[in-house]
N, C-alpha and C positions, 0 to 999 in steps of 0.2 A: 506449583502454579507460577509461570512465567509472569513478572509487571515488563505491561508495553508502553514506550510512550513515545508520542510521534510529534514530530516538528516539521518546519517549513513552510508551511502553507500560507496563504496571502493572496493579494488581489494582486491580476495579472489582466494585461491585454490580452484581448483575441490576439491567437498569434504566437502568444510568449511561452516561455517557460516555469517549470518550477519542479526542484528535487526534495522530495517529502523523504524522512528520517524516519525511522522507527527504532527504537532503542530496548533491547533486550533486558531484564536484571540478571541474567546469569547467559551460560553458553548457550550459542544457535548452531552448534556444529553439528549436535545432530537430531536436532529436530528438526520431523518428517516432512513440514508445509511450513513456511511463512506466507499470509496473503496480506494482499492490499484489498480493499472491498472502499465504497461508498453511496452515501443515502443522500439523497437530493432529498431537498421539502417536497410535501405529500407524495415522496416516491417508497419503492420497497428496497431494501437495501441491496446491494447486488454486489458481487463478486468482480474486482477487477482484472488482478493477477497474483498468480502463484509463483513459488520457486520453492524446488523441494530440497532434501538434504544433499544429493546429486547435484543438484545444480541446475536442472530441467526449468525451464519457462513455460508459461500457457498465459494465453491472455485473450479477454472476451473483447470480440471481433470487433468492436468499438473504438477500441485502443489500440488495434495492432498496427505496427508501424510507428506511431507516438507515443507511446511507455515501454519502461525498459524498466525492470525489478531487477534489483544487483543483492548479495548479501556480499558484507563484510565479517569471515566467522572470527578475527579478530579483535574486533569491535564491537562483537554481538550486535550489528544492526544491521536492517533491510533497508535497501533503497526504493524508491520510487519519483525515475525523472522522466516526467511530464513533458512533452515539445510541441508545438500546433496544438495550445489548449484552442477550446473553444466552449462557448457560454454552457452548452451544452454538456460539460465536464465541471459544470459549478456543483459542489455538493462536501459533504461532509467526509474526508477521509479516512478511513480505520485498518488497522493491523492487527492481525490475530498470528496466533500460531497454535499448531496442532504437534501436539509429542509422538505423537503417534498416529500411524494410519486410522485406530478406532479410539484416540481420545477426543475431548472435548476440547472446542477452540479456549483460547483463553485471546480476551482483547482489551486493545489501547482504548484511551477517552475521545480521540479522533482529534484530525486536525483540519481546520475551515480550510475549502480551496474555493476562490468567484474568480470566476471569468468575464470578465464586464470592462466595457471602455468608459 
């Protein structure tokens, strides 16, 4: 089992930015999925973006164009920098990772992101 744990998040202006960390306990080189995901209050949690061991991107059509998912396999961390937040990107952040195409996710404790002036 991978420990996740994610930083950066904070209140930002409409408008602003913010690069949220996700921090591996051991190697990400080559495991299959790293995702970012987030739960807004009374929302369902939803899938933001992926990066797989390849290097491939996919991001739900919400975010395309303003998030960009990077990993660092030296570092063992994923990135996720945020640009043109808006209120509507206020919610809780979380990172998982998949070892495998048919394992189970394993995830971080999240990290707060508000968008609010």
């Amino acid at each position: 089992q991978v420990q996740l744990v994610e930083s950066g998040g904070g209140l930002v202006q409409p408008g602003g930015s913010l690069r949220l960390s996700c921090a591996a306990s051991g190697s990400i080189f080559s495991i299959y999925a790293m995702r970012w995901h987030r739960q807004a209050p009374g929302k369902q949690r939803e899938w933001v973006a992926v990066i797989t061991s390849d290097g491939s991107t996919r991001y739900i059509d919400s975010v395309k164009g303003r998030f960009t998912i990077s990993r660092d396999n030296a570092k063992n961390t994923v990135y996720l920098q945020m640009n043109s937040l808006n209120p509507e990107d206020t919610a809780v952040y979380l990172c998982s990772s998949q070892r495998t195409r048919f394992s189970p996710f394993d995830w971080g404790q999240g990290t707060q992101v508000t968008v609010s002036s």
